[in-house]
C-alpha positions as CSV (number, residue, x, y, z in Angstrom):
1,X,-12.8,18.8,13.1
2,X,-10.4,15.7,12.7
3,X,-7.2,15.3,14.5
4,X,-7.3,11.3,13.4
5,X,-7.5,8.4,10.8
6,X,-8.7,5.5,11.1
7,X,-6.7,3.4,8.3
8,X,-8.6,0.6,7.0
9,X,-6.5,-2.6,5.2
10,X,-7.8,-6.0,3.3
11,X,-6.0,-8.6,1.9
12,X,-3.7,-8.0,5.5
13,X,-6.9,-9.5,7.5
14,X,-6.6,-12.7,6.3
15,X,-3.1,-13.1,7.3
16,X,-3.8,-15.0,10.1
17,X,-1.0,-15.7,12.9
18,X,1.6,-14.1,11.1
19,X,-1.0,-10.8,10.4
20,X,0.8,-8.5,13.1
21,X,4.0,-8.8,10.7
22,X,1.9,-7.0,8.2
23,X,0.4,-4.7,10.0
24,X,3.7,-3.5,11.8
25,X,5.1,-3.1,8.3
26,X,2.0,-0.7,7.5
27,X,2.8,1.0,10.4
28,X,6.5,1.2,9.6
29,X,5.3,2.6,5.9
30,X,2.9,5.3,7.3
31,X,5.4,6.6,9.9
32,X,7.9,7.0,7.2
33,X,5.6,8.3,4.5
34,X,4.0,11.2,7.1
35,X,7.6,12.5,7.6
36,X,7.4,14.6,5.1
37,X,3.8,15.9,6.1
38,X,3.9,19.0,8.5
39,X,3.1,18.1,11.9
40,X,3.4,15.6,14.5
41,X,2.1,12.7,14.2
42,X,1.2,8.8,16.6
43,X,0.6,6.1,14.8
44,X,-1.0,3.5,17.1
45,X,-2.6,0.0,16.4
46,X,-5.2,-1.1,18.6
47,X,-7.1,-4.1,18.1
48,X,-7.4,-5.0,14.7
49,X,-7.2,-1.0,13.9
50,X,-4.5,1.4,12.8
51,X,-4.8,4.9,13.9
52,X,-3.1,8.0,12.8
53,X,-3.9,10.7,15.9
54,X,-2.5,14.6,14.8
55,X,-0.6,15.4,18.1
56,X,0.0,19.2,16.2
57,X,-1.8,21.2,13.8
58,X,-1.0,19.8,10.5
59,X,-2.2,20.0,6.7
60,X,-5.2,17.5,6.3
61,X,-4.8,18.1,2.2
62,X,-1.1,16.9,2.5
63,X,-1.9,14.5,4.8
64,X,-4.6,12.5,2.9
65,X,-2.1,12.9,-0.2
66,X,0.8,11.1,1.9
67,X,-1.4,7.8,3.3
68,X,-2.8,7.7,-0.3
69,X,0.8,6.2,-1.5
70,X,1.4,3.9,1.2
71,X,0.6,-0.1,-0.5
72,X,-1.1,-1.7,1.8
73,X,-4.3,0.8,3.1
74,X,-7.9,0.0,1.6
75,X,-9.5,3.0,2.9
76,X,-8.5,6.1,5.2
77,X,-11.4,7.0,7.3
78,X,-10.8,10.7,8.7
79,X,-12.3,10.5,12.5
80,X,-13.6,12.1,15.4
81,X,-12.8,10.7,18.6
82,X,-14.6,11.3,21.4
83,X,-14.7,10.9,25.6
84,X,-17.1,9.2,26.5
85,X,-19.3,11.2,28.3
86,X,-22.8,9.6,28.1
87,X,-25.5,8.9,25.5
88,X,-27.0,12.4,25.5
89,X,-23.4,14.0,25.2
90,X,-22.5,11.4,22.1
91,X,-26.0,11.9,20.5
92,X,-25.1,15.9,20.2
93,X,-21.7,15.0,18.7
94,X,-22.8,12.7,15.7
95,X,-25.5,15.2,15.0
96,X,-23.2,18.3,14.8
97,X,-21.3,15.9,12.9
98,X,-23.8,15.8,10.2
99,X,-24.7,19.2,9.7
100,X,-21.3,19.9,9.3
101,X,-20.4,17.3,7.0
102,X,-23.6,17.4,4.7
103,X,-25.0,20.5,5.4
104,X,-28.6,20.9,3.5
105,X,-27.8,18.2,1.0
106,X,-30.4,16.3,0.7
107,X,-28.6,12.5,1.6
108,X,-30.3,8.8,2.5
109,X,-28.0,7.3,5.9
110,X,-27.6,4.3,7.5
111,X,-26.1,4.0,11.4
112,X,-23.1,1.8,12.2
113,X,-22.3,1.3,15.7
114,X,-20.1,-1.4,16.8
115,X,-20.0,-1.5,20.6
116,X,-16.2,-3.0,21.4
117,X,-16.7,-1.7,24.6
118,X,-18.9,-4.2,26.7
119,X,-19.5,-2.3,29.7
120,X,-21.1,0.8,28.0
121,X,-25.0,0.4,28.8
122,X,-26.7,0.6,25.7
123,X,-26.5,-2.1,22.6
124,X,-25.2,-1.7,19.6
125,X,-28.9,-2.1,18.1
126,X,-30.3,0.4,20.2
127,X,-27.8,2.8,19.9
128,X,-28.5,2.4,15.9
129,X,-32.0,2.9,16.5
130,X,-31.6,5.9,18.8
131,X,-28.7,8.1,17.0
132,X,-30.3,7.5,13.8
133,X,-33.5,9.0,15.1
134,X,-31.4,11.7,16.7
135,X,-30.4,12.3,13.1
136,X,-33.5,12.1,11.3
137,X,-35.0,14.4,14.5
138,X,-33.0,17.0,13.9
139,X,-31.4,16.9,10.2
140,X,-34.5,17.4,7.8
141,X,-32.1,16.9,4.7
142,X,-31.3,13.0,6.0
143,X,-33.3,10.2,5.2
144,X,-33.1,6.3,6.3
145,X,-32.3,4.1,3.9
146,X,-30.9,0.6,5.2
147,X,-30.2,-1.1,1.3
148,X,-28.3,1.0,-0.4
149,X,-27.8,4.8,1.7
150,X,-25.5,7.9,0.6
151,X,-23.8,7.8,3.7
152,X,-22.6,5.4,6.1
153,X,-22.4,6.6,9.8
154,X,-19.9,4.7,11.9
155,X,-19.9,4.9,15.8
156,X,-17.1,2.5,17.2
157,X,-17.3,2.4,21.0
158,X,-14.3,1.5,22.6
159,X,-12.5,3.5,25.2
160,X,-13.1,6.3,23.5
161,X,-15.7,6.7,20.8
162,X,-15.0,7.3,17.3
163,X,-16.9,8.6,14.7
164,X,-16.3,9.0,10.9
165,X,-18.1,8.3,7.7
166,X,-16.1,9.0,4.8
167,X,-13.6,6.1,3.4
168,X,-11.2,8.2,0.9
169,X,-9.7,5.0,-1.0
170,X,-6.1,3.6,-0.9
171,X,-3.8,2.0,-3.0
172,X,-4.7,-1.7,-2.0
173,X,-1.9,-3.8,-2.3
174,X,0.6,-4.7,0.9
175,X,3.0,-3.2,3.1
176,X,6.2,-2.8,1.0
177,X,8.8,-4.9,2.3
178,X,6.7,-7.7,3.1
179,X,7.5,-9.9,0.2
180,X,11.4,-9.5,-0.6
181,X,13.4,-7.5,-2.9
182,X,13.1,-7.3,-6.7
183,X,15.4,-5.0,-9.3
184,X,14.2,-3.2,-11.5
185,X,15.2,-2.5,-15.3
186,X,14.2,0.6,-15.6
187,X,15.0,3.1,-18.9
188,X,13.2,6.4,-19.5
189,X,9.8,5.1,-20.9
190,X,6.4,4.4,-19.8
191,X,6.4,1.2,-19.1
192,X,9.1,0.3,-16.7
193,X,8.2,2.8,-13.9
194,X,4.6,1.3,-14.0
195,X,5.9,-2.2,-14.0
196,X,8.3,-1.3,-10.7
197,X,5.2,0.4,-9.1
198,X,2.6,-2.5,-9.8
199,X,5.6,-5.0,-8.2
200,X,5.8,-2.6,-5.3
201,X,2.2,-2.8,-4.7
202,X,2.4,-6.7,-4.0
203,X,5.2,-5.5,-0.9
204,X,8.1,-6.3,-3.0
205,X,11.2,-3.6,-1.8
206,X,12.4,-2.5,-5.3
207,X,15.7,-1.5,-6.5
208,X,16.9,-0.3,-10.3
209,X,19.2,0.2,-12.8
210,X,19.8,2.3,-15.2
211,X,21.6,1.3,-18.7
212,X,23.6,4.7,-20.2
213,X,24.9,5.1,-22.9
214,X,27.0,8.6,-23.0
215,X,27.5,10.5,-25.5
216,X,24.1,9.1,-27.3
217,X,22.7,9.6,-24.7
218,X,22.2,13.0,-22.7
219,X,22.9,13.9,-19.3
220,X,19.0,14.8,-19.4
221,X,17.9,11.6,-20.0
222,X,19.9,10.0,-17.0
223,X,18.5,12.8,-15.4
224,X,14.6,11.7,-16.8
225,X,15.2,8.5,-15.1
226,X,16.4,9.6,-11.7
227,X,13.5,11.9,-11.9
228,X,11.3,8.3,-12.8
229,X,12.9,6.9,-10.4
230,X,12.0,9.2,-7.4
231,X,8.3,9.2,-8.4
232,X,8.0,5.6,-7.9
233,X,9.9,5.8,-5.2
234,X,7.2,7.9,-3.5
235,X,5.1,4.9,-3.2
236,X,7.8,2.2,-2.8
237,X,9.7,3.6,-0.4
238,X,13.9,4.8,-1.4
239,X,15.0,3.1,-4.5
240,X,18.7,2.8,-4.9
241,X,19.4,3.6,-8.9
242,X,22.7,1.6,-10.5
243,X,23.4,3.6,-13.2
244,X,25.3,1.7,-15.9
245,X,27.6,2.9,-18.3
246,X,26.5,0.7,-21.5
247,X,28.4,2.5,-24.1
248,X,31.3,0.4,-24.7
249,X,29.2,-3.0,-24.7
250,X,26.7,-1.2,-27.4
251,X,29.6,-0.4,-29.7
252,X,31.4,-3.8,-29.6
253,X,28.1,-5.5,-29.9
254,X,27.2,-3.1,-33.1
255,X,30.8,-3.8,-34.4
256,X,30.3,-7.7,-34.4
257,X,27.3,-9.3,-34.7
258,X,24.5,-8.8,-37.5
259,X,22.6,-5.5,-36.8
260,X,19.5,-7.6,-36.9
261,X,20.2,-9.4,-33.8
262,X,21.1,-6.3,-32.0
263,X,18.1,-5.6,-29.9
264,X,18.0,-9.1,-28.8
265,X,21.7,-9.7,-27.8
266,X,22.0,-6.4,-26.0
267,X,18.8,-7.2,-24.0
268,X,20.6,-10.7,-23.1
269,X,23.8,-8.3,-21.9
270,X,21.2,-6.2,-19.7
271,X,19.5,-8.9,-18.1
272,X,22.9,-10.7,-17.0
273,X,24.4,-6.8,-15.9
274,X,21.2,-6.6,-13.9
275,X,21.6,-9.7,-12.5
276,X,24.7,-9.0,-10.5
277,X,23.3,-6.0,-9.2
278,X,20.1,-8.3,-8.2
279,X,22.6,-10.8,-6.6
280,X,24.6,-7.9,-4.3
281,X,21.4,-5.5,-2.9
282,X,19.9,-9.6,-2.2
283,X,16.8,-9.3,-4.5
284,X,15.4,-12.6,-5.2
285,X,14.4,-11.6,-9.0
286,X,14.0,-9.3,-11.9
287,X,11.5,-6.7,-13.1
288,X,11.2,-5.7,-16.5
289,X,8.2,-3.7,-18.1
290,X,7.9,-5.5,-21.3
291,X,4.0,-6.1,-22.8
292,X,4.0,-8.9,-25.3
293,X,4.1,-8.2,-29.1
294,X,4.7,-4.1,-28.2
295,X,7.7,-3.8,-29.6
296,X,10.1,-6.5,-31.4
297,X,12.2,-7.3,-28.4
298,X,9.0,-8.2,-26.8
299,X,7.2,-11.1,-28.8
300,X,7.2,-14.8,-27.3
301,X,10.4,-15.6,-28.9
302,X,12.6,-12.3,-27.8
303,X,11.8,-13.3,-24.1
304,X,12.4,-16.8,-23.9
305,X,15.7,-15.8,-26.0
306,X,16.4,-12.8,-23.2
307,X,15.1,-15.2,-20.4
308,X,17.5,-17.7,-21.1
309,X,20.4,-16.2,-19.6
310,X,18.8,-15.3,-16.5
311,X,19.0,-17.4,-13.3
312,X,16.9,-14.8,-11.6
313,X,12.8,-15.0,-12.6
314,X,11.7,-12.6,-13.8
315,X,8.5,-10.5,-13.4
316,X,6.8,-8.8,-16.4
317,X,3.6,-7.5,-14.3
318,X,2.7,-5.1,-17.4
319,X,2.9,-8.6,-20.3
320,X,-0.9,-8.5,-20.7
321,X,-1.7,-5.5,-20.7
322,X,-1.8,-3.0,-23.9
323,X,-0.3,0.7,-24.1
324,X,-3.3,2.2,-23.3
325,X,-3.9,0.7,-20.2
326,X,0.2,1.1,-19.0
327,X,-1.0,4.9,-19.9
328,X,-3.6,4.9,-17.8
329,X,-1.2,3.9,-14.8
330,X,1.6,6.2,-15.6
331,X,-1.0,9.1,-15.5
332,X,-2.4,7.5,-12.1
333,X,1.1,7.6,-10.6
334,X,2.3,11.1,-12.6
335,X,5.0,9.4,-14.1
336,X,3.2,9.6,-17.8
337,X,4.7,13.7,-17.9
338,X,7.9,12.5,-17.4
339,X,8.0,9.4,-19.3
340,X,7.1,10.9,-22.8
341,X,10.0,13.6,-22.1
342,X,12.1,13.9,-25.5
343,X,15.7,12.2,-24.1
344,X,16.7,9.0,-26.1
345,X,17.6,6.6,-23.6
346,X,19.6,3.5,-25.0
347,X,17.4,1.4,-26.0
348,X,16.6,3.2,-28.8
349,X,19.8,4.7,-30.3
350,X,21.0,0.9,-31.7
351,X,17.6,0.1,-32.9
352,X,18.0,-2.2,-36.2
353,X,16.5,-1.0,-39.0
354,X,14.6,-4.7,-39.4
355,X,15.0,-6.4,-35.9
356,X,14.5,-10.2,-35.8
357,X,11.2,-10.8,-34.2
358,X,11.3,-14.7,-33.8
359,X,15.0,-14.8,-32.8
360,X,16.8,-18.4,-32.6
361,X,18.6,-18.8,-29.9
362,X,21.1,-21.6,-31.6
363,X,21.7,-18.5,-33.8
364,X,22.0,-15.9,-31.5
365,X,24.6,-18.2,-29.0
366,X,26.7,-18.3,-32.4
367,X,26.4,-14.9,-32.7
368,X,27.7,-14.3,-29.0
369,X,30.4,-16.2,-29.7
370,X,32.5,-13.4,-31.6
371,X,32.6,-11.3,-28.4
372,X,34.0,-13.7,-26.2
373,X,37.4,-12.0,-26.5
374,X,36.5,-8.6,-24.6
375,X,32.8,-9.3,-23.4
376,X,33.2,-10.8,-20.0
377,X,36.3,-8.1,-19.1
378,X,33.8,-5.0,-20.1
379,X,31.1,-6.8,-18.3
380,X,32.8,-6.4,-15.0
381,X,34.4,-3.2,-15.8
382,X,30.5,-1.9,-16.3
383,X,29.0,-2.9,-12.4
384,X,32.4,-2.0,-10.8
385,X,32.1,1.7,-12.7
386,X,28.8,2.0,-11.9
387,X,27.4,4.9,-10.5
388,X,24.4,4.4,-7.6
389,X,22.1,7.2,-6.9
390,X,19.8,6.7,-4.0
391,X,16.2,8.1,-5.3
392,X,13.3,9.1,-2.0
């Protein structure tokens, strides 16, 4: 019965004069997105409204699936579209419509029709009043109710007439691309993926890396990230993935400074590694998935010590929230499965036994101080070894 969408958006209405940069970067996102979707498919705007037409026989399930990861639709509307060819021809349409649609469930309606087209000869008001008594005439299940109904019909007249009444919802969010480029720390966790898809949502083009730490760490848990990596990627559009070889720093680090300030002083060493990738792929700041007070590298005093060597800002869009509601993203975007895989990454394998939790950052710049020999040398040697991995 459908062979379109109509694709509904929000926050991309209020744009005002510079709203058809949005809404050409939705259209950019759904093209590439239905790609992968067998079957052709147009996707057109037309005043104030995005259209996906079916130009082949196609897989509606996979479809639907497909627009549901693209930041930036409210609501995807799938559609009829009709000739014109007079009242009495439309009035059989949208009742056929319902019976097929709601069959003998008993439903309360309303009619929505918005007339675009000027020239055709009946109102919009009198059309609401006619097809909804065309309706009620001849579909005994369906009852008016103008406050609060089941079901909202919608008739838009325009060249052609279009008819659809379900709204399957969207992400929200905008068009990825829209608000710059942002990279990603990402490790094999839960929170870091959710953190990269929340920034992704606001249209911020996201990149990664990747801090490994052979031969603690497994090939498998690189490979849980690249895996991580690819499902956010299915909403935020190809993420390229630096992965880092971290072993080397780890070890000098462990070798001379006090194991309590470990955590701390090799989260400094990741933020500054991350920041030269930032500064090449032309991101305009840093993404972390840190939640205050989750962990000990995560109260106040750990990020303004981490924060400090940063030029970049960075963006912690998970800080406020608690594990259980970082869970209940990851399940939403199927990266929870992956996430809670058994694969150390290397965060974890130099964990002190009692980290500092209110680190002093006088302190910790003293503690720096005894790598100063080798640190900026292995530094460099880590981005220019680095392996990238281009995750769609």
């Amino acid at each position: 019965m459908f062979k379109a969408f109509l694709i509904k958006y929000a926050e991309i209405a209020i744009k005002g004069k510079n709203r058809y940069i949005f809404e050409d970067a939705l259209v950019d996102q759904i093209r590439h997105v239905l790609k992968e979707v067998d079957g052709e498919f147009s996707v057109v705007k037309e005043r104030g409204r995005i259209y996906v037409y079916a130009d082949s026989e196609f897989d509606y399930d996979e479809t639907i699936e497909a627009l549901k990861r693209v930041f930036g639709i409210f609501g995807i509307c799938p559609t009829v579209v009709l000739e014109d060819k007079g009242y009495e021809e439309l009035s059989k349409e949208v009742v056929a419509y319902v019976k097929e649609m709601y069959k003998d469930e008993p439903k309360t309606f309303k009619m929505d029709v918005r007339r675009a087209k000027k020239s055709y000869p009946m109102t919009s008001m009198e059309m609401n009043a006619q097809l909804g008594g065309d309706v009620l005439d001849s579909c005994p299940n369906m009852k008016v109710d103008v406050h609060e109904p089941d079901v909202m019909i919608h008739v838009e007249v325009r060249d052609k007439i279009y008819l659809y009444s379900e709204v399957i919802p969207g992400p929200g969010g905008m068009p990825v691309g829209t608000n710059g480029k942002a990279m990603l720390l990402l490790s094999g966790g839960i929170d870091s993926p959710v953190a990269g898809y929340m920034i992704a949502k606001r249209g911020v083009k996201i990149d990664a890396v990747y801090f490994h730490a052979p031969p603690y760490t497994s090939e498998r848990a690189k490979q849980k990230v690249v895996d991580l990596a690819k499902l956010v990627a299915k909403y935020s559009g190809p993420i390229h993935l630096h992965v880092v070889n971290f072993t080397d720093i780890q070890l000098y680090i462990y070798e001379k400074c006090p194991h309590e300030e470990l955590t701390i002083i090799m989260r400094r060493y990741m933020m500054k590694i991350a920041e030269e990738f930032a500064k090449k792929d032309g991101c305009l700041g840093l993404i972390t998935g840190e939640s205050i007070g989750q962990v000990a590298s995560q109260t106040m005093h750990s990020l303004a010590a981490t924060n400090e060597v940063c030029t970049m800002p960075v963006f912690r869009p998970v800080i406020g929230f608690d594990k259980q509601e970082i869970v209940d993203v990851a399940l939403k975007i199927n990266t929870y499965e992956t996430s809670i895989l058994p694969f150390e990454d290397c965060c974890t394998i130099f964990v002190a036994k009692h980290p500092v939790t209110k680190p002093n950052l006088k302190v910790i710049k003293r503690s720096e101080e005894k790598l100063q020999d080798k640190i900026e040398e292995m530094m460099i040697q880590a981005v220019e070894t680095a392996e990238t991995i281009v995750c769609e």
